[in-house]
C-alpha positions in Angstrom: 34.5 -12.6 -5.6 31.6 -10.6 -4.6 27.8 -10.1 -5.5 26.4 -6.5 -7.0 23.4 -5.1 -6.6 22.5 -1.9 -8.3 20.8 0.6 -5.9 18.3 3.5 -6.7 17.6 6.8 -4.6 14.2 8.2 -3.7 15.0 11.4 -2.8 17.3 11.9 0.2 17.0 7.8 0.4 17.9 4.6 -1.0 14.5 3.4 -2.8 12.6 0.9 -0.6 12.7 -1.7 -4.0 16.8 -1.8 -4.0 16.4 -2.3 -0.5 14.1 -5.3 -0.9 17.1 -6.0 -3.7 19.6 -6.1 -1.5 17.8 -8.7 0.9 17.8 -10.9 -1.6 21.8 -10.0 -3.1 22.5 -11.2 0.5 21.4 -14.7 0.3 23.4 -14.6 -2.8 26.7 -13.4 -1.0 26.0 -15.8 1.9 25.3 -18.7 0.1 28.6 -18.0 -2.1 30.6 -16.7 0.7 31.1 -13.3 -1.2 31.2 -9.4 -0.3 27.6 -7.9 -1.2 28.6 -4.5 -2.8 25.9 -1.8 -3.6 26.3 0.2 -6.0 25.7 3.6 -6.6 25.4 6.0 -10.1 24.4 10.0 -10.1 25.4 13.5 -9.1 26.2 12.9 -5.8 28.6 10.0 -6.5 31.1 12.1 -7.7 33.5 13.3 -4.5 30.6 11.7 -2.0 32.7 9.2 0.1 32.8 10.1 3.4 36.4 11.5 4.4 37.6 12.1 0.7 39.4 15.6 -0.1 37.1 18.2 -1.6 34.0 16.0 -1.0 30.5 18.1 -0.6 29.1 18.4 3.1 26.1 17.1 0.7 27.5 14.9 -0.8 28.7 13.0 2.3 25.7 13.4 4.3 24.4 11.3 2.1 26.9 8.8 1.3 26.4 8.7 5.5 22.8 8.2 5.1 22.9 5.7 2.2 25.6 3.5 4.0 23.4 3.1 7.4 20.5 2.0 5.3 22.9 -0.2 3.7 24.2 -1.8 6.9 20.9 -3.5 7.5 21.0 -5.2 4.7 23.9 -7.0 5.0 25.6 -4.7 2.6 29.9 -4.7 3.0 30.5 -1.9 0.7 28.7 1.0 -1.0 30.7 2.0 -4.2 29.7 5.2 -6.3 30.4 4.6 -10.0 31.1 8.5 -11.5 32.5 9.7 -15.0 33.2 12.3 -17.0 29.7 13.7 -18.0 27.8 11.3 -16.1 25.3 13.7 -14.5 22.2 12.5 -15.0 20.1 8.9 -15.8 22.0 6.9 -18.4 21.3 3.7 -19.0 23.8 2.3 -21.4 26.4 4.4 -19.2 25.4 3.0 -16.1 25.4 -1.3 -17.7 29.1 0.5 -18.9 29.9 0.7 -15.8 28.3 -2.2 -14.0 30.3 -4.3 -16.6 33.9 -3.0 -15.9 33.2 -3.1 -11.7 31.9 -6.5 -11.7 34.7 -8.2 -14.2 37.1 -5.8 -11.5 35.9 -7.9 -8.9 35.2 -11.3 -10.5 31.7 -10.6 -9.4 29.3 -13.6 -9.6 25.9 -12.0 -10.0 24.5 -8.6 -10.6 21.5 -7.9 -9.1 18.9 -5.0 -9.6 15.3 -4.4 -8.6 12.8 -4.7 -11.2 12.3 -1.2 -11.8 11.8 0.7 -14.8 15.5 1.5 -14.4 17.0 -1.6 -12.9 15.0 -3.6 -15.8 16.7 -1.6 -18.4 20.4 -1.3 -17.2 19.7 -5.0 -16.7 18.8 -5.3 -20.0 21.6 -3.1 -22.2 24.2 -5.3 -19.6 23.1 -8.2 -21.0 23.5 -7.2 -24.6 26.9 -5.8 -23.7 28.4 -9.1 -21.9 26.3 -11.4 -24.0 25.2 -13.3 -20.7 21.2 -14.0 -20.1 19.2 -11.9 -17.9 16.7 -13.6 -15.3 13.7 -10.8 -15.0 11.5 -10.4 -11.9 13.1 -13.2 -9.6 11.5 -13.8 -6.2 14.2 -16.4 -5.0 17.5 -17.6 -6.3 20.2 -19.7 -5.1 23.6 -21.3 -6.2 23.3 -24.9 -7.5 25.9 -26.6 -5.2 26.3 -29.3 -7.7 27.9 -27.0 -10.4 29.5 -23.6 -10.9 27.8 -21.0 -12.8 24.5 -22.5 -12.0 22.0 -21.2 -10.5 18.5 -22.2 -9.3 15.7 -19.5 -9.2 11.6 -18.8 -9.0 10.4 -16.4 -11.2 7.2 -14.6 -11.9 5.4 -15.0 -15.4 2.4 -13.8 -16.6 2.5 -10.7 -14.9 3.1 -12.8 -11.4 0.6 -14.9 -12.1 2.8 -17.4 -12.5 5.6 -18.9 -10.9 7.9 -20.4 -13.3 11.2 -22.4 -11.4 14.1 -22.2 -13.9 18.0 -22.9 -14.1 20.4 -20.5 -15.1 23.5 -21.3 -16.2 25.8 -18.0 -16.3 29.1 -17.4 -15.4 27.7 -13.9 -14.3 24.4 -13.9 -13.1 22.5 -11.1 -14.4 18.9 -10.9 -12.2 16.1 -8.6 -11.3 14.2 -8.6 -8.4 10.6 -8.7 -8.5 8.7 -5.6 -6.0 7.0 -8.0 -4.0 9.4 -10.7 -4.0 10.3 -9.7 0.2 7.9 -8.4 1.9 7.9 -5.3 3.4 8.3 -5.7 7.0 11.5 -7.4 6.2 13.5 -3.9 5.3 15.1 -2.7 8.3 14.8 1.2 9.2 16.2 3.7 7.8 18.8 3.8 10.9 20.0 0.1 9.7 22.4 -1.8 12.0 25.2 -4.6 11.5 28.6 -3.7 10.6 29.7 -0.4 9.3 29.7 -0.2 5.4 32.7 0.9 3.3 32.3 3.7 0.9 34.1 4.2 -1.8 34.5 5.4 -6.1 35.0 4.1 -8.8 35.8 5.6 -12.1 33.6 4.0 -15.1 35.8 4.3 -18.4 32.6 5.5 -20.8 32.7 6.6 -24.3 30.9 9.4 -25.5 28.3 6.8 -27.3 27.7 5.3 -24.0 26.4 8.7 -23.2 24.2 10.0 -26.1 21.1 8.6 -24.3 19.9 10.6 -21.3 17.4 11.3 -18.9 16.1 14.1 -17.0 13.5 15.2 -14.4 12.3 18.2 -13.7 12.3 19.4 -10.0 8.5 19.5 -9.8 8.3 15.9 -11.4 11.2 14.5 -9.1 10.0 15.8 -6.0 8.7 13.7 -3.1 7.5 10.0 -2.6 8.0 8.1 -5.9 4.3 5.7 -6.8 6.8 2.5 -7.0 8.6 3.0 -3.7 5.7 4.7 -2.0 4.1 3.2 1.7 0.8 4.4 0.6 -1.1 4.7 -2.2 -4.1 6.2 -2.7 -5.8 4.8 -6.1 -8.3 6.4 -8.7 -10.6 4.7 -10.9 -13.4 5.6 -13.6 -15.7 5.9 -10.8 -13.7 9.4 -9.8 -15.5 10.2 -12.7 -13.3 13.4 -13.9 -10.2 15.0 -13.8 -11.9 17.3 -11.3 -12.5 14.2 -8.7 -9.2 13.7 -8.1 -8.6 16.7 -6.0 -9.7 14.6 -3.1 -8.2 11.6 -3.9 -4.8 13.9 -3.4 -5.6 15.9 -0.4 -5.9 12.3 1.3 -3.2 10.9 -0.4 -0.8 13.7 1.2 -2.6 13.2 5.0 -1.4 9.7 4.8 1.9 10.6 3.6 1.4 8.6 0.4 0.9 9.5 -3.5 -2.3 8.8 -5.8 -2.1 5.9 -8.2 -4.5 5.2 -11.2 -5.6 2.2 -13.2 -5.2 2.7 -17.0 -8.7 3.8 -18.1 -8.1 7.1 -16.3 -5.2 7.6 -18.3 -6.8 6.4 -21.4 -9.1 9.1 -20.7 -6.5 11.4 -20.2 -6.9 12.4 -16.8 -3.8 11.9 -15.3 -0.3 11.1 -16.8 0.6 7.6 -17.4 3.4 7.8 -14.6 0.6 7.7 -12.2 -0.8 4.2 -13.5 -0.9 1.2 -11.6 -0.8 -2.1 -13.3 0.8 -4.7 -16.2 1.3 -2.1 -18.4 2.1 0.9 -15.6 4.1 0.8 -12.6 4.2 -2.5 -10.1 3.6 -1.2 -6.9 4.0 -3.1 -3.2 3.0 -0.5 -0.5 1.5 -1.0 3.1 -1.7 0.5 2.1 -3.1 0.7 -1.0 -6.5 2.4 -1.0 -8.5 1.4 -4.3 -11.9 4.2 -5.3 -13.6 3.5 -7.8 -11.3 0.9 -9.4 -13.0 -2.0 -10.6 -9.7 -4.1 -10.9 -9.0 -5.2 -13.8 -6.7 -8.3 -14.4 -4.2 -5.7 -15.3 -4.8 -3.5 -13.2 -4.4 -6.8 -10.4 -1.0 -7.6 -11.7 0.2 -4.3 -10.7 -1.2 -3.9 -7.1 -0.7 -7.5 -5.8 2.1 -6.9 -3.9 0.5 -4.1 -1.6 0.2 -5.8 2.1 -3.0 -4.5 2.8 -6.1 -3.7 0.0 -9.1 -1.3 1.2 -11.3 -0.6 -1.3 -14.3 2.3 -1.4 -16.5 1.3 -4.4 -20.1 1.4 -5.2 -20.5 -2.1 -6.6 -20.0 -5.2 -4.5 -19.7 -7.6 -6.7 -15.9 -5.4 -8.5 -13.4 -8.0 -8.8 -11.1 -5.8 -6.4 -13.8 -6.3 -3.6 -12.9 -9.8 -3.7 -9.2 -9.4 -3.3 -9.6 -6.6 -0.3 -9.1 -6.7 3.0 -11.7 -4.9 3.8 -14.3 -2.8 1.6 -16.6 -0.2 1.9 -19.4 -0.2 -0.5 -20.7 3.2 -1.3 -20.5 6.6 -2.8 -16.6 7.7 -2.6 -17.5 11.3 -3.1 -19.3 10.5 0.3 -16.8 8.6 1.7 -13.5 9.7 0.9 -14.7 13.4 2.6 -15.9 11.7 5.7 -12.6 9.9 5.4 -10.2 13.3 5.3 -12.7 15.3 7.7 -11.9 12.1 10.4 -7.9 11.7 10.0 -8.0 16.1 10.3 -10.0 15.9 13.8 -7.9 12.9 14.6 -4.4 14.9 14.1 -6.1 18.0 15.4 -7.1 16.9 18.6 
């Protein structure tokens, strides 16, 4: 018996949200005395366990780095799915797969974060195994009292509500909601506990598995991604233009974070809906998010709630946001953000 948890990479990195995952795979594992095994799909799967013939220096540098993230996280095993021609994003390929490694190991939950990704390999797993599919989970544990039960709290309403439900599944299929650990619970990226076994496995797809695909272009795929991202610098209406947001990225990059944007901005059409933050964008939970000129929509709300710490810069005291920040500073951001990247430039300077 084990527990699976479907893991993402951001960059050279396993994704801060399957990390968050994991945590909660493990109270899974524990709870049912099970292995936790993460598991792995893309390019570098393929020949990436440490100590295998003909394996990439690349290849197992990461397989290296991924396992001693694992490790704190309570992870046994890190198992990279591969197949013939499966290169790139794949989402019917990659439930394929999840299917045949979890009934290989009798697994009794998969587990995934709620990512755009892990919500729709989630999803096509479902409709391949015919089991139900528990979305955005913040805690879940076996019912003692009867197998294939399972006792969770879920958010609704875009987290605005927390909905305690039973599942009965003889495979539990469950996503994990961004902000469902928080995180200071994620260990570094050095990890700890026992060393993690790596190892392949070889999904048996079809070429209809593989007719849908997905691709990113360098420039697109390149650096921190908004959902896994520590900061977050946000842009509202009160930016004002396309042109405003020049600042918003040059102090977004001195804080080592990436600029976010509620949905009027991309109504507008200044900047791409990958960048949007809220119900109907990207659910974000980073240590700082730093809201200009974003009145805060409901919306907009859902989607920020699990940052750790709120600062807003906005002109009008009375926003919504201003009431949900930790701290605020009322005024001009075209004033203030400049003040703000002149101080953090003497700061390193000196």
């Amino acid at each position: 018996m084990s527990v699976l948890c479907l893991v993402e990479r951001d960059g050279a990195a396993i994704a801060d949200t399957s990390l968050r995952a994991l945590r909660v795979a493990r109270t899974l594992a524990d709870a049912a005395g099970s292995q936790l095994t993460a598991v792995l799909f893309g390019p570098l799967a393929a020949g990436a366990g440490a100590g295998d013939t003909g394996a990439s220096d690349t290849g197992q540098s990461f397989a290296r780095a991924a396992a001693a993230q694992l490790a704190g996280c309570g992870a046994a095993e890190l198992c990279l799915v591969t197949g013939d021609e499966l290169t790139d994003y794949a989402p019917v390929a990659w439930a394929r797969g999840l299917q045949q490694l979890a009934a290989s190991q009798s697994a009794s939950a998969v587990v995934a974060a709620a990512t755009d990704r892990g919500s729709e390999v989630l999803a096509h797993l479902g409709a391949l195994t015919g089991l139900p599919v528990a979305a955005n989970c913040v805690s879940v544990v076996p019912d003692g009292q009867a197998a294939g039960t399972w006792q969770l709290v879920r958010q609704r309403w875009a987290g605005s509500v927390l909905e305690d439900a039973v599942l009965e599944a003889s495979c539990a299929l469950l996503s994990v909601a961004p902000d469902a650990v928080p995180a200071d619970s994620v260990p570094a990226q050095d990890g700890g506990g026992q060393a993690v076994r790596v190892r392949t496995y070889q999904a048996d797809l079809s070429p209809a598995d593989l007719q849908v695909r997905s691709t990113e272009l360098a420039a697109e795929a390149a650096g921190v991604s908004l959902a896994t991202a520590r900061v977050v610098v946000g842009g509202g209406r009160g930016v004002g233009g396309p042109e405003g947001f020049a600042a918003l990225e040059e102090l977004a990059e001195l804080l080592g974070g990436v600029v976010g944007v509620s949905r009027v901005v991309t109504s507008q059409g200044w900047r791409p809906h990958r960048q949007q933050v809220g119900q109907t964008g990207t659910k974000i939970s980073p240590e700082l998010y730093l809201a200009c000129g974003i009145s805060g929509a409901i919306q907009h709300m859902a989607g920020c709630q699990g940052a750790r710490h709120i600062v807003v810069i906005n002109t009008d005291p009375d926003a919504p946001i201003v009431g949900r920040a930790e701290y605020a500073v009322i005024g001009d951001l075209n004033e203030v953000v400049p003040a703000l990247i002149k101080a953090i430039r003497d700061r390193t300077a000196g």
